[in-house]
VEXZA-237050 format. One record per residue (C-alpha): residue in one letter; y, z, x. Coordinates in Angstrom, 3 decimals, padded with zeros to 6 digits, always signed. Each point is the difference from the previous one (the first is absolute). Layout:
# residues N
+------+----------+----------+----------+
: rest :       c2 :       c3 :       c1 :
+------+----------+----------+----------+
:    a :        Y :        Z :        X :
...
+------+----------+----------+----------+
***
This chain:
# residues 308
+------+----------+----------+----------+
: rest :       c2 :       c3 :       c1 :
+------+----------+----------+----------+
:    x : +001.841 : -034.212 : -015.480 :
:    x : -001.944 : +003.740 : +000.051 :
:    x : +001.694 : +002.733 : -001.348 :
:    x : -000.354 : -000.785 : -003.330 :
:    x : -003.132 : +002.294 : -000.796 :
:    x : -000.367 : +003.495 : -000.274 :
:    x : -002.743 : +001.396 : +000.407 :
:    x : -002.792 : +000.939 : +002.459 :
:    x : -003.638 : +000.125 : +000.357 :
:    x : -002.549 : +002.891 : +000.319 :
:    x : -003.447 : -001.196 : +000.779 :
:    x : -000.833 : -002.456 : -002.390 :
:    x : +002.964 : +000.863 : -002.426 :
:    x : +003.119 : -000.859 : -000.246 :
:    x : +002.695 : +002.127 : -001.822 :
:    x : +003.247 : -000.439 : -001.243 :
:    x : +003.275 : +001.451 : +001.653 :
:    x : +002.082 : +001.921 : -002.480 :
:    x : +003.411 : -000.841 : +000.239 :
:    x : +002.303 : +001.664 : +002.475 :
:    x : +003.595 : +001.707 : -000.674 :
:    x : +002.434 : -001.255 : +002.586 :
:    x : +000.146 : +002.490 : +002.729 :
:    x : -000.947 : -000.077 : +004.015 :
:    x : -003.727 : +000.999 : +000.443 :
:    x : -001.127 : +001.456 : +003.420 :
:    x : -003.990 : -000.515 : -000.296 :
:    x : -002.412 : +001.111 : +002.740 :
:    x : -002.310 : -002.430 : +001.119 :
:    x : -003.716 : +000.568 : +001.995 :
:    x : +000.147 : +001.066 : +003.604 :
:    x : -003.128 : -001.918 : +000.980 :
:    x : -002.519 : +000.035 : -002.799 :
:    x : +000.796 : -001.555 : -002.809 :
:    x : -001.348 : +001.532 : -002.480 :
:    x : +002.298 : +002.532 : +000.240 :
:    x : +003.151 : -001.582 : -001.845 :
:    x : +000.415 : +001.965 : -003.610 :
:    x : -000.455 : -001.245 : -003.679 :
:    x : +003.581 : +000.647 : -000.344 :
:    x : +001.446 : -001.909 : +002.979 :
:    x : -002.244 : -003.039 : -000.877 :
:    x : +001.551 : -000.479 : -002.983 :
:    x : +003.384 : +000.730 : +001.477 :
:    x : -000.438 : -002.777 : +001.833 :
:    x : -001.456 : -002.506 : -002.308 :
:    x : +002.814 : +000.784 : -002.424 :
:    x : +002.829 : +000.134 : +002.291 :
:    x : +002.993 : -002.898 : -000.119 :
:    x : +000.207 : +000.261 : +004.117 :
:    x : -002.575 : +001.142 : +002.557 :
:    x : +001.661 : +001.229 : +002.937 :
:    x : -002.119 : -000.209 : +003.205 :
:    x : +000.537 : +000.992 : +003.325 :
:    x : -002.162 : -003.058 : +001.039 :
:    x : -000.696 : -002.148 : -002.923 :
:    x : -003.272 : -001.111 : +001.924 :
:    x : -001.800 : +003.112 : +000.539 :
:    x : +001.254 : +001.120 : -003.268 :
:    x : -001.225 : -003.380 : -001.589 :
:    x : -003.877 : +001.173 : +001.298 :
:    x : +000.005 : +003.276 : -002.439 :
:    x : +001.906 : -001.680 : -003.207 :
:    x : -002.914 : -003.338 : +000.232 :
:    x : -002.602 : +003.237 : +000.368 :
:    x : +000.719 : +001.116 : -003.628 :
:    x : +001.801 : -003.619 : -001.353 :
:    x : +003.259 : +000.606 : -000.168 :
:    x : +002.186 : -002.721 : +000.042 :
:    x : +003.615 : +000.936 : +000.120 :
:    x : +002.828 : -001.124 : +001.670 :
:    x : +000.803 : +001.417 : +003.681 :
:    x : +002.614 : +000.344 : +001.814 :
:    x : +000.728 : +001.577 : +003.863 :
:    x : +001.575 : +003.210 : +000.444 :
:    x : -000.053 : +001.298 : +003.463 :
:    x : +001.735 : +001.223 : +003.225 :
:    x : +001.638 : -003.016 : +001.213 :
:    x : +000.865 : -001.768 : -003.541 :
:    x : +000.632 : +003.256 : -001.606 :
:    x : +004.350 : -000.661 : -000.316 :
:    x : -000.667 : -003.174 : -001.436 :
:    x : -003.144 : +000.318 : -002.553 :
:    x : +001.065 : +003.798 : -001.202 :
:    x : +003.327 : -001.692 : -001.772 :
:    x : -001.904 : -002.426 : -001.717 :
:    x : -002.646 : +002.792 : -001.024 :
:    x : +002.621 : +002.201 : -001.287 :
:    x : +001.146 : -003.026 : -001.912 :
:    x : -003.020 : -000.897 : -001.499 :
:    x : +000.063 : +003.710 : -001.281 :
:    x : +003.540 : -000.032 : -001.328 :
:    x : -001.073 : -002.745 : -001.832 :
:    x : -002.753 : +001.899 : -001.729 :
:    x : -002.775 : -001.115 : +001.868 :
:    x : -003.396 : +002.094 : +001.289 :
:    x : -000.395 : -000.102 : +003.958 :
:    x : -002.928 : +001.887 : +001.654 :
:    x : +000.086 : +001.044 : +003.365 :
:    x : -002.558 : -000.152 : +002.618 :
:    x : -000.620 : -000.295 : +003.547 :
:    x : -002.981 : -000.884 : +002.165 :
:    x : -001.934 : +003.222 : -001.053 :
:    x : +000.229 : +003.615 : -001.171 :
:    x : +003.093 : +001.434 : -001.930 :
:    x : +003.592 : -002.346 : +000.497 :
:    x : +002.671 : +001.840 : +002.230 :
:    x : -002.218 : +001.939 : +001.928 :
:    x : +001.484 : -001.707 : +003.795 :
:    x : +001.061 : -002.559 : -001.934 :
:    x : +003.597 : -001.608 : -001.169 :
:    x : -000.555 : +000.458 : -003.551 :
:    x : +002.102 : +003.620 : -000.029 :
:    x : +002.957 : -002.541 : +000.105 :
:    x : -001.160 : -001.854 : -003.079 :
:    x : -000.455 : +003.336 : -002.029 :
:    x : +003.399 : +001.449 : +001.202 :
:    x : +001.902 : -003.292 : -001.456 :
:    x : -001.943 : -000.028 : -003.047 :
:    x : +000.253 : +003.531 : -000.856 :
:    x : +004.270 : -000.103 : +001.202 :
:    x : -000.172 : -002.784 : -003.246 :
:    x : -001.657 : +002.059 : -002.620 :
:    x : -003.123 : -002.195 : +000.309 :
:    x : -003.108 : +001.708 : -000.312 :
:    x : -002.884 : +000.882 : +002.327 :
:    x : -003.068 : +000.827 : -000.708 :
:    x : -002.297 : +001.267 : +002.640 :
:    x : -004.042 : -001.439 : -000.971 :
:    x : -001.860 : +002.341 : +002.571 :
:    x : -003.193 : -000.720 : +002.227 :
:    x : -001.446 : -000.417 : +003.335 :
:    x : +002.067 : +001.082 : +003.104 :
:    x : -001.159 : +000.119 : +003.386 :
:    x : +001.701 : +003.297 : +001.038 :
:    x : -001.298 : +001.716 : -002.636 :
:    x : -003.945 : -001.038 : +000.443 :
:    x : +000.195 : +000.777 : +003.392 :
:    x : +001.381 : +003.187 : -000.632 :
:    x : -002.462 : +001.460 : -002.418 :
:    x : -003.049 : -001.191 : +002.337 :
:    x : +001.777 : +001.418 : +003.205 :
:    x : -001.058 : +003.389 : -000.561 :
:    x : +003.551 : +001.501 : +000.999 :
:    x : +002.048 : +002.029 : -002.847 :
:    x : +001.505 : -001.731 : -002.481 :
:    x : +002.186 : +002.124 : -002.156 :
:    x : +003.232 : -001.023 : +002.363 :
:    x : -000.183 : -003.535 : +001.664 :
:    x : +002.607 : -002.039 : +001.494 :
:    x : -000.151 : -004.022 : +000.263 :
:    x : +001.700 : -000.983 : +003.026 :
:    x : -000.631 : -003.646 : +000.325 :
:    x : -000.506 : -002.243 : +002.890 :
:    x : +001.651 : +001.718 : +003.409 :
:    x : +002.246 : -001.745 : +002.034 :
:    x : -001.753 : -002.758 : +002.334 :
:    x : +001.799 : +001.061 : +003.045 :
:    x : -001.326 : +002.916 : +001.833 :
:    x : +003.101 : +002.099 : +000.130 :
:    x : +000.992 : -000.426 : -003.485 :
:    x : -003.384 : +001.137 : -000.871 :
:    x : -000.420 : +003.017 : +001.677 :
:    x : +003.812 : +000.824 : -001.579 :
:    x : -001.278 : -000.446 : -003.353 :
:    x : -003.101 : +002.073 : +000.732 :
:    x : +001.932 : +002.931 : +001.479 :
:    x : +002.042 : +000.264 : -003.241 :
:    x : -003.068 : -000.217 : -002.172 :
:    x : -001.917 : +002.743 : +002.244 :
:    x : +001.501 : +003.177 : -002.048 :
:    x : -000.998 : -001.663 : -003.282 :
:    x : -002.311 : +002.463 : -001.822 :
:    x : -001.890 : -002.862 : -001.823 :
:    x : -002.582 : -002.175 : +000.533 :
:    x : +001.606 : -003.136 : +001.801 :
:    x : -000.989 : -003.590 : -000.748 :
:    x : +000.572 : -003.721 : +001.524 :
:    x : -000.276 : -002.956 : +000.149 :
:    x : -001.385 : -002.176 : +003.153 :
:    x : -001.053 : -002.988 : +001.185 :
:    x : -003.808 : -000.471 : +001.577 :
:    x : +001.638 : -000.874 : +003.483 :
:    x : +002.296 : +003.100 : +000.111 :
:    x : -002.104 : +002.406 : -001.148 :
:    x : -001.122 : +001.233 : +003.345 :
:    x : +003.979 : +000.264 : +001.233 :
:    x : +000.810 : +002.102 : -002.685 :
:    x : -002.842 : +002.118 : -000.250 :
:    x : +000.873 : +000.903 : +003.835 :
:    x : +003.977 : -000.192 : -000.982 :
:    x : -001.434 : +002.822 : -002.783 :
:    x : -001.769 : +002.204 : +002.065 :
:    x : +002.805 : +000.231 : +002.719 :
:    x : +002.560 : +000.392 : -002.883 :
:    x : -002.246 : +002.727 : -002.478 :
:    x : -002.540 : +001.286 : +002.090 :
:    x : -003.475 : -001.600 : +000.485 :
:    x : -001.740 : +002.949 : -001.774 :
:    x : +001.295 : -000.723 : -003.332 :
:    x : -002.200 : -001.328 : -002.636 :
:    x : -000.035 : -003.554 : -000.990 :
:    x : -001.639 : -002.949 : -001.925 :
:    x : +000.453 : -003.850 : +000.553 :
:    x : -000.735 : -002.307 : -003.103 :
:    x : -001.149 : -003.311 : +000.700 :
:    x : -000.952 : -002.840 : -002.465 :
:    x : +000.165 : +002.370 : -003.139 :
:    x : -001.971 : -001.090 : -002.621 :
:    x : -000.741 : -003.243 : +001.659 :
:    x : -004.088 : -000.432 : +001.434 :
:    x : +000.961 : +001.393 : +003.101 :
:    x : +001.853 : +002.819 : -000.992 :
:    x : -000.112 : +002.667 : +002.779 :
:    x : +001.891 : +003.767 : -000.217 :
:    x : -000.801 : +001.628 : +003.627 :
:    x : +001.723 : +003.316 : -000.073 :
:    x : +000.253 : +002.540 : +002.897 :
:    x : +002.774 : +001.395 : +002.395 :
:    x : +002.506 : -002.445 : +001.250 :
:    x : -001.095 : +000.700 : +003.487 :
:    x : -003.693 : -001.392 : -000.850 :
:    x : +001.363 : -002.644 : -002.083 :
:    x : +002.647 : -000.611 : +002.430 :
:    x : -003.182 : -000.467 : +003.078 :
:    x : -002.146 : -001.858 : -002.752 :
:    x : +002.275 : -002.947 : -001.001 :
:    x : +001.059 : +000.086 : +003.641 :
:    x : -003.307 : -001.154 : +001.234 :
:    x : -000.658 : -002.192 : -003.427 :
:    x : +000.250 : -003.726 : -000.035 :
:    x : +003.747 : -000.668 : -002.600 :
:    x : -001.199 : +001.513 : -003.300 :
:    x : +000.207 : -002.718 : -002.642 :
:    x : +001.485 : -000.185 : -003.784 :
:    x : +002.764 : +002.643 : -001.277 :
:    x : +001.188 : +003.201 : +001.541 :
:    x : +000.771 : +003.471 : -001.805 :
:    x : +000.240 : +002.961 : +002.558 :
:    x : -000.122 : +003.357 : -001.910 :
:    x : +001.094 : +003.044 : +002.314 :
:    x : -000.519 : +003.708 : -001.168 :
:    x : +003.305 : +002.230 : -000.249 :
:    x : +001.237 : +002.226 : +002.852 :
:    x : -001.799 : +003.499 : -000.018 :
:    x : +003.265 : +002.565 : -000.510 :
:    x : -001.507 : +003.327 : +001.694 :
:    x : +000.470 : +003.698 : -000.815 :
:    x : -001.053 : +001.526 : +003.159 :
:    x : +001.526 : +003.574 : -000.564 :
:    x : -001.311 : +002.103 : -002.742 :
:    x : +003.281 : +000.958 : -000.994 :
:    x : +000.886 : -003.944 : -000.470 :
:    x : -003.239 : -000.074 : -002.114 :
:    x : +000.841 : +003.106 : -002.597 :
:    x : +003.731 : -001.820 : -000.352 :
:    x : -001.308 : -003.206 : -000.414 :
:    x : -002.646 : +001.389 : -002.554 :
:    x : +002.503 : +002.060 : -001.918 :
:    x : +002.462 : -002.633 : -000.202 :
:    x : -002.232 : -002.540 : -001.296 :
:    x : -001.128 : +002.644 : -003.070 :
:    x : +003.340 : +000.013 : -001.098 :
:    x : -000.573 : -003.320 : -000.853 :
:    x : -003.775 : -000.231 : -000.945 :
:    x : -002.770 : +001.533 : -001.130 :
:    x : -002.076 : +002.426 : +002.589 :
:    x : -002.966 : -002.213 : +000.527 :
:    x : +001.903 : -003.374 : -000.246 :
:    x : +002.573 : +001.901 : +003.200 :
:    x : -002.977 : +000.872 : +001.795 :
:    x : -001.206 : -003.792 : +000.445 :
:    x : +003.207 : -001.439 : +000.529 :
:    x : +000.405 : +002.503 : +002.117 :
:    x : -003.430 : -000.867 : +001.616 :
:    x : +001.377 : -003.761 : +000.302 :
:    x : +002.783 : +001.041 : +001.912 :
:    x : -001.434 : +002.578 : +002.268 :
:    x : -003.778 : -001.458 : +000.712 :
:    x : -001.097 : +003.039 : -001.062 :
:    x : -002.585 : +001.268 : -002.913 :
:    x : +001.046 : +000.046 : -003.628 :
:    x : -002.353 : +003.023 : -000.838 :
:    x : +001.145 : +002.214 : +002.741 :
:    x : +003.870 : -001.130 : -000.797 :
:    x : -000.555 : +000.560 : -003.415 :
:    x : -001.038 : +003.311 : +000.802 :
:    x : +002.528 : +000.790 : +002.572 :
:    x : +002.317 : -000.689 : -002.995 :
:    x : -001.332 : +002.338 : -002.337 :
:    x : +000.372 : +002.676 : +002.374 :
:    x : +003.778 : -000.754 : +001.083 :
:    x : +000.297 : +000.072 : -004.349 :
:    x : -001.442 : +003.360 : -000.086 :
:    x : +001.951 : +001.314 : +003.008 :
:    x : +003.274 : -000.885 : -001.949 :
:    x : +001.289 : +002.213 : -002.189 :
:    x : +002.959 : -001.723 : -001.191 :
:    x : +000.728 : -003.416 : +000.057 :
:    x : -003.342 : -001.881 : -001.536 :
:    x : -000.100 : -003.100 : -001.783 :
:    x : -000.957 : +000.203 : -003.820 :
:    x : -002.445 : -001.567 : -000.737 :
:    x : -000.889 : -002.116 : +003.305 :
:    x : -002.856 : +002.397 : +001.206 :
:    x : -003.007 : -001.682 : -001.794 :
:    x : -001.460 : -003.011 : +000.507 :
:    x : +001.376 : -001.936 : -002.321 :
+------+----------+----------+----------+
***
C-alpha cells in the first residue's frame, strides 16, 4: 500500500518530510503551472497522515510531479456529509489531514468552509499554508484598483437570478471578481453591462498561468461585443470588473467630501482618495484642500495637513 513514505522530490533530489503536529492544513495548490506549488506545501503534503482532494485524480497528477506518495482521500460537494465526519475523526484522533482541491487555495467556491467550521467548533487546529489563487492573479494583472476587492463567485445560471445578484453588487465600491464558465462568458458579460453599465472597466482571465494564458481587459461593452462574436473561449474563467465611479458633481459636495476625509487622513493621502472617488486630479484636490485649511480659522485638524 502507498502512504507509507514521506517525502517528495525536487529535481533530482529527494528530501525528507519533517514530521507534522496533528492539526487540519488548508494548502494551496498550482492554478495551471506547476511549478508554482511552494516548498512549504510540498512538504505538507508529503508529511501529512491524510490528503484530502477534491478529485483524487487531478490531484494525483501534481503529488506524482514532485513524488509524493501519501494516502488520499475525496472531499467534495456531493460526498462532503459523509467524508467530513470521518476527517474530523481522523483529527480527533491525532492525526495530520491536508486539504486540497483541484487547484489554487481550498474554500475559495468550494465546500471546504464546512470542514474548517467543524474542526475549528472542536478545538482542532487549522493552519492555513498559503499560495496560488486564481482571483488573486487575475486581479493584480487586471489593471483595475486593488486596495478594496470583493470575490463574488460564480453568478446564478439563470438569467433573472443573475441580473438580481448583479444589481445588488452594482453600488459596491470595490473591484468585483467572478467566476465563469467558457460557455457563459458571453451571457454574463451582456447580463453585466445591462446590470453595471457597459462603460465600466473590466478584465477577463483566461488560462492563468497555463501556455495559453490570455488577460484581455477593456470596457464591458467592448468585451461584451468581442466574446459575442468569438468562437466559446476555452479553459477557466475569472471576470474582474472595476468599482462604480461615486461622483462629486457640485463643488460644494467636493470641499465636504475633501474636508471630511482630512479629518481622517493626512492632506495628500485625502486628496487621492478623494481623486478615486470623484475622477478628478489629486494635485488640484490636494490644492483645493490646502486652501479650504487656510480659509478656516477654527476647526483644523492637528497634525493632518502634511503629507505624511
Amino acid at each position: 500500500m502507498t502512504g507509507d513514505k514521506r517525502s517528495y522530490v525536487i529535481g533530482q533530489t529527494e528530501l525528507a518530510a519533517r514530521p507534522l503536529a496533528p492539526a487540519l492544513y488548508l494548502v494551496a495548490t498550482p492554478i495551471g503551472n506547476l511549478a508554482d506549488i511552494t516548498l512549504r506545501a510540498l512538504e505538507t503534503l508529503a508529511a501529512a497522515d491524510i490528503v484530502a482532494c477534491e478529485d483524487t485524480r487531478v490531484s494525483r497528477v501534481l503529488l506524482d510531479r514532485y513524488g509524493i506518495r501519501r494516502r488520499t482521500t475525496a472531499y467534495h460537494e456531493h460526498n462532503a456529509g459523509e467524508a467530513g465526519p470521518k476527517l474530523i475523526a481522523a483529527l480527533e484522533a491525532g492525526q495530520s489531514v491536508a486539504l486540497i482541491s483541484d487547484a489554487g487555495t481550498p474554500l475559495i467556491s468550494d465546500p471546504g468552509y464546512r470542514l474548517v467550521g467543524e474542526a475549528l467548533d472542536r478545538g482542532i487546529r487549522v493552519v492555513p499554508i498559503p499560495g496560488p489563487s486564481a482571483p488573486l492573479a487575475a486581479l493584480t494583472a487586471s489593471g483595475l484598483p486593488s486596495d478594496a476587492f470583493l470575490f463574488a463567485g460564480f453568478l446564478p445560471v439563470k438569467s433573472g437570478q443573475r441580473l438580481t445578484r448583479l444589481e445588488a453588487l452594482k453600488s459596491v465600491p470595490a473591484t468585483l471578481i467572478f467566476f465563469e464558465s467558457p460557455r457563459r462568458l458571453a451571457e454574463t458579460l451582456l447580463a453585466m453591462v445591462e446590470a453595471l453599465g457597459g462603460g465600466r472597466q473590466a478584465a477577463i482571465g483566461r488560462e492563468l498561468t497555463k501556455t495559453f494564458e490570455e488577460i484581455r481587459t477593456g470596457t464591458l461593452q467592448s468585451l461584451a461585443e468581442h466574446y459575442a462574436a468569438a468562437d466559446t473561449p476555452k479553459g477557466e474563467i475569472v471576470i474582474c470588473v472595476g468599482p462604480t465611479e461615486a461622483k462629486a458633481d457640485e463643488p460644494a459636495d467636493i470641499d465636504r467630501l475633501l474636508l471630511s476625509l482630512a479629518a481622517e487622513m493626512p492632506a495628500s493621502k485625502a486628496a487621492a482618495e478623494a481623486a478615486k472617488m470623484t475622477g478628478g486630479q489629486k494635485q488640484a484636490l490636494y490644492r483645493r484642500l490646502l486652501e479650504l485649511k487656510d480659509s478656516k480659522k477654527e476647526g483644523d485638524v492637528p497634525g493632518k495637513d502634511g503629507d505624511g
